[in-house]
CHARMM-style PDB file with segment names, atoms N, HN, CA, C and O in Angstrom:
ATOM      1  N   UNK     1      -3.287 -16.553 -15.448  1.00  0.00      PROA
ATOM      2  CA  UNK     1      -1.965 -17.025 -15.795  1.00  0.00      PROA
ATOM      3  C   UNK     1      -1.499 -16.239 -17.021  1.00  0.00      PROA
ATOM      4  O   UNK     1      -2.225 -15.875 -17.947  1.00  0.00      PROA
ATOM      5  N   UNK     2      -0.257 -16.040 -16.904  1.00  0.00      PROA
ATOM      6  HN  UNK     2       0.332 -16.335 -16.153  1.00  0.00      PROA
ATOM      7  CA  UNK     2       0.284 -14.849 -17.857  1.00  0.00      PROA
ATOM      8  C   UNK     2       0.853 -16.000 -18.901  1.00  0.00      PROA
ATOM      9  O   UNK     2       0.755 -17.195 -18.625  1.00  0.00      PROA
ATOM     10  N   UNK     3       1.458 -15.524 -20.129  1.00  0.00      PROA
ATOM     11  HN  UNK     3       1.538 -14.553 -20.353  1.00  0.00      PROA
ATOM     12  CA  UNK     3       1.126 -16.247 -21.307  1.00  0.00      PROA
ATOM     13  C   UNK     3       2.823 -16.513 -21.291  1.00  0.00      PROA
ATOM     14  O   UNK     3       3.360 -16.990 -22.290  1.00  0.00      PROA
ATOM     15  N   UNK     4       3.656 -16.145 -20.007  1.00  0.00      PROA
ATOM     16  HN  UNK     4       3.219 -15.758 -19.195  1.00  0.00      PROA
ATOM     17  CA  UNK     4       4.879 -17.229 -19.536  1.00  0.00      PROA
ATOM     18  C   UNK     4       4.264 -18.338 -18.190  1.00  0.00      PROA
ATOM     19  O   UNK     4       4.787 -18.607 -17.108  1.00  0.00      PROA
ATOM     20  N   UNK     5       3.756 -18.519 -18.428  1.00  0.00      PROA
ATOM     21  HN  UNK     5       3.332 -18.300 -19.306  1.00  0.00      PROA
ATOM     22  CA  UNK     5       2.861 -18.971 -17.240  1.00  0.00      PROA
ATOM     23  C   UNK     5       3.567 -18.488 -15.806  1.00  0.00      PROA
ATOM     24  O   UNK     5       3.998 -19.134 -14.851  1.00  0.00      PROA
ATOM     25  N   UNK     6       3.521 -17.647 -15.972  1.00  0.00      PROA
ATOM     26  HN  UNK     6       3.171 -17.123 -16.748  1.00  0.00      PROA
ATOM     27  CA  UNK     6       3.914 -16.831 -14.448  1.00  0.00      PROA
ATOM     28  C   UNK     6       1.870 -16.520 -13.507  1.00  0.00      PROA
ATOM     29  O   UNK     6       0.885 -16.162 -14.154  1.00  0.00      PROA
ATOM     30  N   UNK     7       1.874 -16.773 -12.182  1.00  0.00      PROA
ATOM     31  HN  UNK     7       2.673 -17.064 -11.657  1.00  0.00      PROA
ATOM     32  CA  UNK     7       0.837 -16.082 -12.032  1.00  0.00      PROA
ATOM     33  C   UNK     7       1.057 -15.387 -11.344  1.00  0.00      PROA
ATOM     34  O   UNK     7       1.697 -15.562 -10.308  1.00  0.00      PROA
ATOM     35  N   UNK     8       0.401 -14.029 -11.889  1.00  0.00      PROA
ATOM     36  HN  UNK     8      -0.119 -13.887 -12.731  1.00  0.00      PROA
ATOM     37  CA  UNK     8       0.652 -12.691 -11.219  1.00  0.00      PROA
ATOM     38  C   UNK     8      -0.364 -12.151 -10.460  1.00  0.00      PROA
ATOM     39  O   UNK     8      -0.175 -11.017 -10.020  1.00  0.00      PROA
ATOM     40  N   UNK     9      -1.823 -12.943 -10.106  1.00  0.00      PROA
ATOM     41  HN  UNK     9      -1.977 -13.865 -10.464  1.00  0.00      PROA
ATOM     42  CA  UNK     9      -2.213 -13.054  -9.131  1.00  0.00      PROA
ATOM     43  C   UNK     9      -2.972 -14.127  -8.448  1.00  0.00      PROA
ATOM     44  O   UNK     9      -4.143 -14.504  -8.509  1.00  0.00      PROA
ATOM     45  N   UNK    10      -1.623 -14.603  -7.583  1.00  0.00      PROA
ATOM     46  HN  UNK    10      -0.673 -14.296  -7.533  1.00  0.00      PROA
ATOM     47  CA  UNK    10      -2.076 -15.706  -7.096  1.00  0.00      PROA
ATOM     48  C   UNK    10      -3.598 -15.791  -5.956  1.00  0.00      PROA
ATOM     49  O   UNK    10      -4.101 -14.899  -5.273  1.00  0.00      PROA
ATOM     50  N   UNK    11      -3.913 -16.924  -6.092  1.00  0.00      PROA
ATOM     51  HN  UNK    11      -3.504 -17.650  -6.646  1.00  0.00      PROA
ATOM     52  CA  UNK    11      -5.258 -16.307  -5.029  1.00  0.00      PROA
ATOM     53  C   UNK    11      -4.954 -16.094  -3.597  1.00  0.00      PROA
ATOM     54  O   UNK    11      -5.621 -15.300  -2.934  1.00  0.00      PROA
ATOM     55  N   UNK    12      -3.946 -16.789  -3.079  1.00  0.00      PROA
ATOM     56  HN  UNK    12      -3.404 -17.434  -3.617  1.00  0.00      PROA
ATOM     57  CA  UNK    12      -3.946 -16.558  -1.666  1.00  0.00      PROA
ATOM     58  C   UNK    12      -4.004 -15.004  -1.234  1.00  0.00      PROA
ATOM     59  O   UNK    12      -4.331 -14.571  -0.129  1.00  0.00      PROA
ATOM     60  N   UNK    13      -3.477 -14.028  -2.745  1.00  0.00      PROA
ATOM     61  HN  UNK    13      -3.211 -14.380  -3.642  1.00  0.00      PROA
ATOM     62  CA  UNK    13      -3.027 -13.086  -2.673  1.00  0.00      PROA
ATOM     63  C   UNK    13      -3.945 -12.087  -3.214  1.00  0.00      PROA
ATOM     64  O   UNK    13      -3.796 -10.871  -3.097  1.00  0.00      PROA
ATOM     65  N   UNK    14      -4.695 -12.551  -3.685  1.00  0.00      PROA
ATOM     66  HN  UNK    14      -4.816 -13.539  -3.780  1.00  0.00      PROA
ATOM     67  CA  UNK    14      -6.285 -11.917  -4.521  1.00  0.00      PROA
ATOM     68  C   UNK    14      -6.681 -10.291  -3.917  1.00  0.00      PROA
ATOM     69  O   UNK    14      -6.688  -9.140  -4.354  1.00  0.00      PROA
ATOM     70  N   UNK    15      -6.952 -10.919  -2.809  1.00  0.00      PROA
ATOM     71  HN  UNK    15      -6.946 -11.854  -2.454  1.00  0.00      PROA
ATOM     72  CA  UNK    15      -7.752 -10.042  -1.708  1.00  0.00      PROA
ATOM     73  C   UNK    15      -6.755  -8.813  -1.407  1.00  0.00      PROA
ATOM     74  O   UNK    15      -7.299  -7.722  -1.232  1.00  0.00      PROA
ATOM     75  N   UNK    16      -5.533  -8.869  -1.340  1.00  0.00      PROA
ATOM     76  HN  UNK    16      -5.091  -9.755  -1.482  1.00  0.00      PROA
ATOM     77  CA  UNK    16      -4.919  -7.765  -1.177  1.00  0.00      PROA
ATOM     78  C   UNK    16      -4.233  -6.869  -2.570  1.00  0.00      PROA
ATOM     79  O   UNK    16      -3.797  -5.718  -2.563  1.00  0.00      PROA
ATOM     80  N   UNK    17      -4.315  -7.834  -3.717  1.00  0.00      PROA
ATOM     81  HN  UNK    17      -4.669  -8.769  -3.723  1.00  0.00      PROA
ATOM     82  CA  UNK    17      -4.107  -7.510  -4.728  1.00  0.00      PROA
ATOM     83  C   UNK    17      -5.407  -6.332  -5.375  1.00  0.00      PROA
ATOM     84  O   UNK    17      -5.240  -5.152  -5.685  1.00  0.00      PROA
ATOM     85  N   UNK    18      -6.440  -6.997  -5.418  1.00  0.00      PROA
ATOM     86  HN  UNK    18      -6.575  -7.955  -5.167  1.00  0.00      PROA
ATOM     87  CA  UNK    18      -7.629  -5.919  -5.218  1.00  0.00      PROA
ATOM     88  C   UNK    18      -7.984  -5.088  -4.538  1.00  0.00      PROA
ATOM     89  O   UNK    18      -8.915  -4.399  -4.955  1.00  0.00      PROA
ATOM     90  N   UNK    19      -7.279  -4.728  -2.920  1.00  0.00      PROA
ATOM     91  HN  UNK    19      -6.522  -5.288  -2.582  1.00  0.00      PROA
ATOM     92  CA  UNK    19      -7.339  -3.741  -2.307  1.00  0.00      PROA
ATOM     93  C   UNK    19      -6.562  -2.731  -2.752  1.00  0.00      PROA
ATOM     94  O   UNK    19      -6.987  -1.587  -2.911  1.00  0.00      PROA
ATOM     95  N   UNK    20      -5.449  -3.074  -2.967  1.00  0.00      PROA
ATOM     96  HN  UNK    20      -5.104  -4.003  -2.838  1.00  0.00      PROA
ATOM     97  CA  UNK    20      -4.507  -2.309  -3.486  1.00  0.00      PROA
ATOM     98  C   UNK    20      -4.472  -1.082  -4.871  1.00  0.00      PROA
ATOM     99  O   UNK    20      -4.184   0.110  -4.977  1.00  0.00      PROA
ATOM    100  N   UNK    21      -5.120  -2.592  -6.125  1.00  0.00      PROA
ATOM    101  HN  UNK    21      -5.354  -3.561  -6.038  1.00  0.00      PROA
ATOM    102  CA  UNK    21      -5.600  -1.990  -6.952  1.00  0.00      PROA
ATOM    103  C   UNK    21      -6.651  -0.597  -7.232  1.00  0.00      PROA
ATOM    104  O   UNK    21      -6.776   0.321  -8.043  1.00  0.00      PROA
ATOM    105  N   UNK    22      -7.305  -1.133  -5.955  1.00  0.00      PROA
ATOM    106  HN  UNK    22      -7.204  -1.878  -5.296  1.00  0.00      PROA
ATOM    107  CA  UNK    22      -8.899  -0.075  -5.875  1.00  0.00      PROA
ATOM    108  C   UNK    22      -8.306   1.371  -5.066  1.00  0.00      PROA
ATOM    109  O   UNK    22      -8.949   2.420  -5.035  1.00  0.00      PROA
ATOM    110  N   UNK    23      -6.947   1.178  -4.429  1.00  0.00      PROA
ATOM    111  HN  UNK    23      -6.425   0.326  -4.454  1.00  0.00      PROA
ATOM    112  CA  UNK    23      -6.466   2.699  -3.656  1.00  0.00      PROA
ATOM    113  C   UNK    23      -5.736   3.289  -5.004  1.00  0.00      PROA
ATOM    114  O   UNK    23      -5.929   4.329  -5.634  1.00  0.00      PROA
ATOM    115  N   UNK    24      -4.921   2.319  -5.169  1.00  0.00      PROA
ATOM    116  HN  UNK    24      -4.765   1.474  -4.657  1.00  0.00      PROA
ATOM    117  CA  UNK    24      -3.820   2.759  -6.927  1.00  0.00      PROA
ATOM    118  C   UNK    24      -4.488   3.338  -7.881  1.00  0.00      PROA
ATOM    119  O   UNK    24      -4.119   4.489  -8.114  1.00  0.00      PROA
ATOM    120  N   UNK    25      -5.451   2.888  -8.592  1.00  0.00      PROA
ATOM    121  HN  UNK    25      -5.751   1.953  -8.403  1.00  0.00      PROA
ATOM    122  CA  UNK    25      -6.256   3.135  -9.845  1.00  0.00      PROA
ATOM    123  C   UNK    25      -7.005   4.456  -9.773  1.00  0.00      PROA
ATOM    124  O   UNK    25      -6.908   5.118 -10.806  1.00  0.00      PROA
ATOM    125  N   UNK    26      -7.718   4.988  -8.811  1.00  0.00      PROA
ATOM    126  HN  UNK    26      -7.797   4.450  -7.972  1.00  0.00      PROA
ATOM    127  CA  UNK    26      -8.578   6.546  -8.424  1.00  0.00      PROA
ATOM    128  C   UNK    26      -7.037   7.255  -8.294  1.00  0.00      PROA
ATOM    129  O   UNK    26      -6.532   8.066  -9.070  1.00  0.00      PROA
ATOM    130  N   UNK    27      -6.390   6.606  -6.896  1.00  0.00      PROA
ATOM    131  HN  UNK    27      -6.800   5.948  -6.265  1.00  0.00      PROA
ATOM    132  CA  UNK    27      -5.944   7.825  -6.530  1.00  0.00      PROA
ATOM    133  C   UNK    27      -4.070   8.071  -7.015  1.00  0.00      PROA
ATOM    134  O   UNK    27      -3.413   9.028  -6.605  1.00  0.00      PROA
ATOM    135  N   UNK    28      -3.690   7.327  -7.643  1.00  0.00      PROA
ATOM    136  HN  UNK    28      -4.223   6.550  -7.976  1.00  0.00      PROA
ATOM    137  CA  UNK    28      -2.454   7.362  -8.318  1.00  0.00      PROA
ATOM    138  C   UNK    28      -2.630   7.996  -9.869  1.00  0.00      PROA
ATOM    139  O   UNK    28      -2.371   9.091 -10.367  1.00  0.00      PROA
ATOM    140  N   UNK    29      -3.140   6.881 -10.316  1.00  0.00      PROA
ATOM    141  HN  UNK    29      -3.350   5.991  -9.911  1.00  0.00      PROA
ATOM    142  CA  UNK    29      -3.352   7.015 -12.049  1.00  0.00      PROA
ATOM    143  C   UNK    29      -4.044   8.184 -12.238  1.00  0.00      PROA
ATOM    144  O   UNK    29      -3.724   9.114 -12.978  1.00  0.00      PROA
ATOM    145  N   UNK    30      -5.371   8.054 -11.268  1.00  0.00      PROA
ATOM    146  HN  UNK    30      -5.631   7.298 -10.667  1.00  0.00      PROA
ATOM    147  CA  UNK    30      -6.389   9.532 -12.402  1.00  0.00      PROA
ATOM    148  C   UNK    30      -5.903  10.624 -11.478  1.00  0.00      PROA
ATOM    149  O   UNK    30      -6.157  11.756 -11.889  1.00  0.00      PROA
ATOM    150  N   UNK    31      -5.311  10.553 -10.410  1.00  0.00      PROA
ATOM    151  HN  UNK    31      -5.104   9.633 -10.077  1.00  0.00      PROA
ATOM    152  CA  UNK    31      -4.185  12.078  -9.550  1.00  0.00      PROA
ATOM    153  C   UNK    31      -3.516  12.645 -11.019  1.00  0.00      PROA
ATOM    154  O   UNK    31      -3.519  13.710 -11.636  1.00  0.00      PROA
ATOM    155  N   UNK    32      -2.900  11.182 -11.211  1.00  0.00      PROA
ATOM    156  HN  UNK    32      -2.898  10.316 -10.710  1.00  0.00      PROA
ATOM    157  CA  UNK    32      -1.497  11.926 -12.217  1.00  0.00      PROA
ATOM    158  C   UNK    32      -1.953  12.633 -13.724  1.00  0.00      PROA
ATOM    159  O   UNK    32      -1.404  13.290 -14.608  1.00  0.00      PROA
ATOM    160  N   UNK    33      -3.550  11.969 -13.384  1.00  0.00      PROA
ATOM    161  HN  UNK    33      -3.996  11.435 -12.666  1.00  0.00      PROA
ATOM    162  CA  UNK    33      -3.882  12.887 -15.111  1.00  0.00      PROA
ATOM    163  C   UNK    33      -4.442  14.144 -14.522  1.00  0.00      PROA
ATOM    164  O   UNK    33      -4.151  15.225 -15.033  1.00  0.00      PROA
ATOM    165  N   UNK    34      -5.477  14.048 -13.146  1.00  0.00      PROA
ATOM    166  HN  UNK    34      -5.713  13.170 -12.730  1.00  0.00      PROA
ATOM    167  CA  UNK    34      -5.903  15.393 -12.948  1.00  0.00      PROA
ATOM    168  C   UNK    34      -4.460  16.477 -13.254  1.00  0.00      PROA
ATOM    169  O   UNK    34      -4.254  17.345 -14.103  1.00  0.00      PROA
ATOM    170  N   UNK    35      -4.028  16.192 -12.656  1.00  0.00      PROA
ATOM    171  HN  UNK    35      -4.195  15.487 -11.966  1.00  0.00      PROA
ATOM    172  CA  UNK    35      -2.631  17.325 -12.220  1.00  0.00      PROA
ATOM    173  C   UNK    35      -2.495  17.594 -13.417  1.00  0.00      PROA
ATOM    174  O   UNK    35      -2.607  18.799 -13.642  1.00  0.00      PROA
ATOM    175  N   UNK    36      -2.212  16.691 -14.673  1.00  0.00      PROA
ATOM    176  HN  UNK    36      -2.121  15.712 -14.491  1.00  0.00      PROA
ATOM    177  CA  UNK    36      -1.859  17.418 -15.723  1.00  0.00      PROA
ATOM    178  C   UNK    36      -2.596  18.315 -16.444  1.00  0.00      PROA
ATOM    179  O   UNK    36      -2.076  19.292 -16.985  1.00  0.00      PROA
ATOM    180  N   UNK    37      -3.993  18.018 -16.509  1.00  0.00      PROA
ATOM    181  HN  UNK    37      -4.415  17.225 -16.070  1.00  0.00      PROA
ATOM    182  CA  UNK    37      -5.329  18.643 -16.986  1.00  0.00      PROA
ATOM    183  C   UNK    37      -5.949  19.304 -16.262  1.00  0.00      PROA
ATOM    184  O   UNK    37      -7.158  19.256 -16.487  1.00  0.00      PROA
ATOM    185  N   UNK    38      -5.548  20.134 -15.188  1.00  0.00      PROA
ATOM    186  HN  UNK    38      -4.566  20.173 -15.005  1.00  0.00      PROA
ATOM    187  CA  UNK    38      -6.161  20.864 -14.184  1.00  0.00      PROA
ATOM    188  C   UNK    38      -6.205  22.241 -15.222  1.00  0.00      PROA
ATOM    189  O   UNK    38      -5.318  22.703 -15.939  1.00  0.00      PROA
ATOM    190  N   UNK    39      -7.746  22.735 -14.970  1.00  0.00      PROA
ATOM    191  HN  UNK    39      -8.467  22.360 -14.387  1.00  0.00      PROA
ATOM    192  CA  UNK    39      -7.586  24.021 -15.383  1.00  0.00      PROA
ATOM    193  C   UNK    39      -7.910  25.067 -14.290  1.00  0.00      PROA
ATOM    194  O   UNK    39      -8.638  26.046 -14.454  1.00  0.00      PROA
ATOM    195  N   UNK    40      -7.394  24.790 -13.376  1.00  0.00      PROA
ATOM    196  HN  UNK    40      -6.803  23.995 -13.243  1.00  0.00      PROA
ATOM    197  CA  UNK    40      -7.009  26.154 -12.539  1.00  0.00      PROA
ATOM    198  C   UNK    40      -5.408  25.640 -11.723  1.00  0.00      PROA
ATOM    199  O   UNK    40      -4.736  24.624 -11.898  1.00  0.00      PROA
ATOM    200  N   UNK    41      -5.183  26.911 -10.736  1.00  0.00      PROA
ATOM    201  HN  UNK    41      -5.730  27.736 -10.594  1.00  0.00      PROA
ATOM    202  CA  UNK    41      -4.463  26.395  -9.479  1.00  0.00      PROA
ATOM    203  C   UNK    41      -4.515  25.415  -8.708  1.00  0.00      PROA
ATOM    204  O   UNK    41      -3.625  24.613  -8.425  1.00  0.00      PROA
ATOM    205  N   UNK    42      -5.703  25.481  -8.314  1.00  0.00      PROA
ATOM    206  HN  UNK    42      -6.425  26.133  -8.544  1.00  0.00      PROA
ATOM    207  CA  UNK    42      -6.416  24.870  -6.953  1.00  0.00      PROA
ATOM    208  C   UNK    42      -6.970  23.646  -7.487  1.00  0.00      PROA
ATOM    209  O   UNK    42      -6.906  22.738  -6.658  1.00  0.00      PROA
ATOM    210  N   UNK    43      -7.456  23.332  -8.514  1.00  0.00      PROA
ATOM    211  HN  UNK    43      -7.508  24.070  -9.188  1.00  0.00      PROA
ATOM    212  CA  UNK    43      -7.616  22.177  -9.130  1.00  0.00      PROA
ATOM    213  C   UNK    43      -6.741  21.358  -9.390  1.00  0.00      PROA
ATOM    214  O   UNK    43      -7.037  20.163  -9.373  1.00  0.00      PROA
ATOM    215  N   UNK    44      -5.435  21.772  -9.699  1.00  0.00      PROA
ATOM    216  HN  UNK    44      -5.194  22.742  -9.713  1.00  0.00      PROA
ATOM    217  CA  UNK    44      -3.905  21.150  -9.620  1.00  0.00      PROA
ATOM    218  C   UNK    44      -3.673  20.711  -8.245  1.00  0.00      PROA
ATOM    219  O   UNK    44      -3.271  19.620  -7.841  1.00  0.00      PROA
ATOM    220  N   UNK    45      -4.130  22.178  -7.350  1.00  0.00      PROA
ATOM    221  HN  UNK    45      -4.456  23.065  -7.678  1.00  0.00      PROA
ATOM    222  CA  UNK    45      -3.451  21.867  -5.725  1.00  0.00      PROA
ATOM    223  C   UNK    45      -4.266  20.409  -5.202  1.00  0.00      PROA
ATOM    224  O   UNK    45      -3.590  19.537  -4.655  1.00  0.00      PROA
ATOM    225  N   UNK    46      -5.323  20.267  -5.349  1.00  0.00      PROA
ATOM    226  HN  UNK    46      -5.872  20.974  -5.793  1.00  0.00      PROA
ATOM    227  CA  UNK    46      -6.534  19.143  -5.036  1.00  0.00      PROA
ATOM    228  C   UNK    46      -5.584  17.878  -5.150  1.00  0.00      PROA
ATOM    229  O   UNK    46      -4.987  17.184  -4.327  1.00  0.00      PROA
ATOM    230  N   UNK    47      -5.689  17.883  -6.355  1.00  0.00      PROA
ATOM    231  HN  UNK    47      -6.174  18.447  -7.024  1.00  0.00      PROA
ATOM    232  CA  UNK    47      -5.014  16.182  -7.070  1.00  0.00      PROA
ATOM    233  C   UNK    47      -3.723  16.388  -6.508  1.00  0.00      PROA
ATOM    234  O   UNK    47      -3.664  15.418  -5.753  1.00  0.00      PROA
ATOM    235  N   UNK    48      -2.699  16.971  -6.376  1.00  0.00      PROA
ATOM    236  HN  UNK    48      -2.747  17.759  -6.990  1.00  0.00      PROA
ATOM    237  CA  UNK    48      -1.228  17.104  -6.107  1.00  0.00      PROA
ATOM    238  C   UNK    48      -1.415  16.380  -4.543  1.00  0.00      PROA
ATOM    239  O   UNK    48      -1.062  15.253  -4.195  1.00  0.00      PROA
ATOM    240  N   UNK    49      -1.884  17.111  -3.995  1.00  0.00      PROA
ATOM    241  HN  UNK    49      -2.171  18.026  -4.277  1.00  0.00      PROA
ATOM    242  CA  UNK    49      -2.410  16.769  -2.360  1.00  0.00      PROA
ATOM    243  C   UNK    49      -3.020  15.340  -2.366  1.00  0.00      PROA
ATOM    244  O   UNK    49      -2.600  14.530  -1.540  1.00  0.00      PROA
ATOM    245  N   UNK    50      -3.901  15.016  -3.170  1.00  0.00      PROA
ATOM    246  HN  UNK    50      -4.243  15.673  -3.842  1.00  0.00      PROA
ATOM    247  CA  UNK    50      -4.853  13.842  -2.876  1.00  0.00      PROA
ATOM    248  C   UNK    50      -3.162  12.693  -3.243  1.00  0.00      PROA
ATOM    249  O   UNK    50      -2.818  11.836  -2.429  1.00  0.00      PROA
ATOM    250  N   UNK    51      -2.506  12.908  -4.329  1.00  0.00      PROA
ATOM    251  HN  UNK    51      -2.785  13.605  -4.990  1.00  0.00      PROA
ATOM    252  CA  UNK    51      -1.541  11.987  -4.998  1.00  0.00      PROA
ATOM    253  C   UNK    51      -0.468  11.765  -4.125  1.00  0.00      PROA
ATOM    254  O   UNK    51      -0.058  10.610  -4.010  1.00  0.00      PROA
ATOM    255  N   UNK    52       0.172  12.865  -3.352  1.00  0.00      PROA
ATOM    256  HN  UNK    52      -0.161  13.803  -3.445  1.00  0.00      PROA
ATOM    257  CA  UNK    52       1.055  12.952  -2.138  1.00  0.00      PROA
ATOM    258  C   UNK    52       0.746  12.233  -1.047  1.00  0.00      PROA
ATOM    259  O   UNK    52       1.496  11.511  -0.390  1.00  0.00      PROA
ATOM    260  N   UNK    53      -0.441  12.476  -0.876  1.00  0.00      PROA
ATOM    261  HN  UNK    53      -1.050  13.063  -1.410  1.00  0.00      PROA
ATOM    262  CA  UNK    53      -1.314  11.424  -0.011  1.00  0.00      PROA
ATOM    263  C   UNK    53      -0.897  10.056   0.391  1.00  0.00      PROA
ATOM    264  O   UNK    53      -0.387   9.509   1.369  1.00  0.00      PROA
ATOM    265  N   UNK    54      -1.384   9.707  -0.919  1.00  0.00      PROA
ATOM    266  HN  UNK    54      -1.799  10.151  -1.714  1.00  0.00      PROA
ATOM    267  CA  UNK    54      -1.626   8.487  -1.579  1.00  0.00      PROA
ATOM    268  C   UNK    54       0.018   7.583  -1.422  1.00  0.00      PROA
ATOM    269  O   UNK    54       0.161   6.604  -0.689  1.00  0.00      PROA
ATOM    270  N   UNK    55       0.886   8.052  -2.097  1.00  0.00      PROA
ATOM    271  HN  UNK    55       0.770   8.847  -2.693  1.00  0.00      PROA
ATOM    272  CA  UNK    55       2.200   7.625  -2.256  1.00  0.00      PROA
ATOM    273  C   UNK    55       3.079   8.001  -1.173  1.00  0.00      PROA
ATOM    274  O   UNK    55       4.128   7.358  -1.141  1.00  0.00      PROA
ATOM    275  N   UNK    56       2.858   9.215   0.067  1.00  0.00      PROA
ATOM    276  HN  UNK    56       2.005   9.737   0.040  1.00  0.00      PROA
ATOM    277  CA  UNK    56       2.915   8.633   1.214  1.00  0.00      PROA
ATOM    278  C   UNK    56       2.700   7.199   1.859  1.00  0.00      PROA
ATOM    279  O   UNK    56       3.554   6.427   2.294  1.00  0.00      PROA
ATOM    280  N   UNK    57       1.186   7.044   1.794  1.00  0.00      PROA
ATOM    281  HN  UNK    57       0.493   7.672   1.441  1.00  0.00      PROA
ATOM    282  CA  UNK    57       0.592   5.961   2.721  1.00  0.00      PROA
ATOM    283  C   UNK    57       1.342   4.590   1.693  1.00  0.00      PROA
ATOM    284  O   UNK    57       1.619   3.586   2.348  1.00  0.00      PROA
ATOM    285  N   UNK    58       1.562   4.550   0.634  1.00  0.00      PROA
ATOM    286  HN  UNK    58       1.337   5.366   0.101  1.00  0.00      PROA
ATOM    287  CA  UNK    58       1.897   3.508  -0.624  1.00  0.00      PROA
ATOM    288  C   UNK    58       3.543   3.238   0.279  1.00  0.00      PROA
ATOM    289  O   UNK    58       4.106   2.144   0.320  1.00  0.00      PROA
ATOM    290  N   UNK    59       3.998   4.343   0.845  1.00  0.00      PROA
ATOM    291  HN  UNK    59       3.541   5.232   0.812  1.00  0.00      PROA
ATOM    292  CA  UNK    59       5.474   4.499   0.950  1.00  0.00      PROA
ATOM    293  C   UNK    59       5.643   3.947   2.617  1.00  0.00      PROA
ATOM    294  O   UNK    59       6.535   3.480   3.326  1.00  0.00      PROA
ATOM    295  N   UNK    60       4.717   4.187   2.695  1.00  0.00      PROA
ATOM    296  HN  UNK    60       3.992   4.566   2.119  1.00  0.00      PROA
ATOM    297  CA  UNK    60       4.179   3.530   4.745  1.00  0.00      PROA
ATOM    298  C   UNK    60       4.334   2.563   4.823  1.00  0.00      PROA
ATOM    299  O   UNK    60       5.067   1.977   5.619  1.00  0.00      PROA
ATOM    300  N   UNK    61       3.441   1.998   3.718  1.00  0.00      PROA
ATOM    301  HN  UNK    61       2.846   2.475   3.071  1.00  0.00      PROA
ATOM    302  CA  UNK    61       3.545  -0.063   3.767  1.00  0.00      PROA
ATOM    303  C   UNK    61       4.345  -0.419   3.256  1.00  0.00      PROA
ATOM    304  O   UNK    61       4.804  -1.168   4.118  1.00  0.00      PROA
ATOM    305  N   UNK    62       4.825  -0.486   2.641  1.00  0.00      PROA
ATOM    306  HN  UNK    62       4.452   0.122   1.940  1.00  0.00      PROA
ATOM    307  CA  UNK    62       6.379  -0.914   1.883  1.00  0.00      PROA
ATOM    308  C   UNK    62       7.338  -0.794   2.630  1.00  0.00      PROA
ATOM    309  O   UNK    62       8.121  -1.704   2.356  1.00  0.00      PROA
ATOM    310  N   UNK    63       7.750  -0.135   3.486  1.00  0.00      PROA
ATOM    311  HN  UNK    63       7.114   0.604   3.708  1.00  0.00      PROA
ATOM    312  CA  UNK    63       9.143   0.726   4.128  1.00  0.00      PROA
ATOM    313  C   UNK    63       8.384  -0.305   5.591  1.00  0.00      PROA
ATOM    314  O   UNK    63       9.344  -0.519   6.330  1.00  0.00      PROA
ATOM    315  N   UNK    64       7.240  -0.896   6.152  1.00  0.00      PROA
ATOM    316  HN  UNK    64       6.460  -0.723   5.551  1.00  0.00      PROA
ATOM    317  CA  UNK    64       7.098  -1.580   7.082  1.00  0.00      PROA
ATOM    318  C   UNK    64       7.162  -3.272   6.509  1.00  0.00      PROA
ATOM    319  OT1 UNK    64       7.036  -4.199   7.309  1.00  0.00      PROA
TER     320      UNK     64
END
């Protein structure tokens, strides 16, 4: 419970809240730092690709 007492994760909702989290957190967040800290090309190209990916499939479920 958030400290407006809002709950922001309810349990019915747990299970998909943690799925979600566990695709978001690798492949969103640490994409967006690889890319910045890449020290080559292709090390950029990796994460750019893996992050495009990602916010595709993010853009799949939402838009259904």
């Amino acid at each position: 419970m958030s400290s407006t007492g809002l709950d922001h994760s309810p349990t019915p909702m747990k299970h998909k809240i943690e799925k979600w989290n566990s695709i978001i957190y690798p492949n969103v967040n640490n994409e967006v730092y690889r890319c910045g800290f890449a020290q080559s090309q292709q090390a950029n190209d990796i994460a750019v690709n893996k992050l495009c990916d990602t916010l595709d499939m993010i853009e799949d479920h939402l838009s259904s």
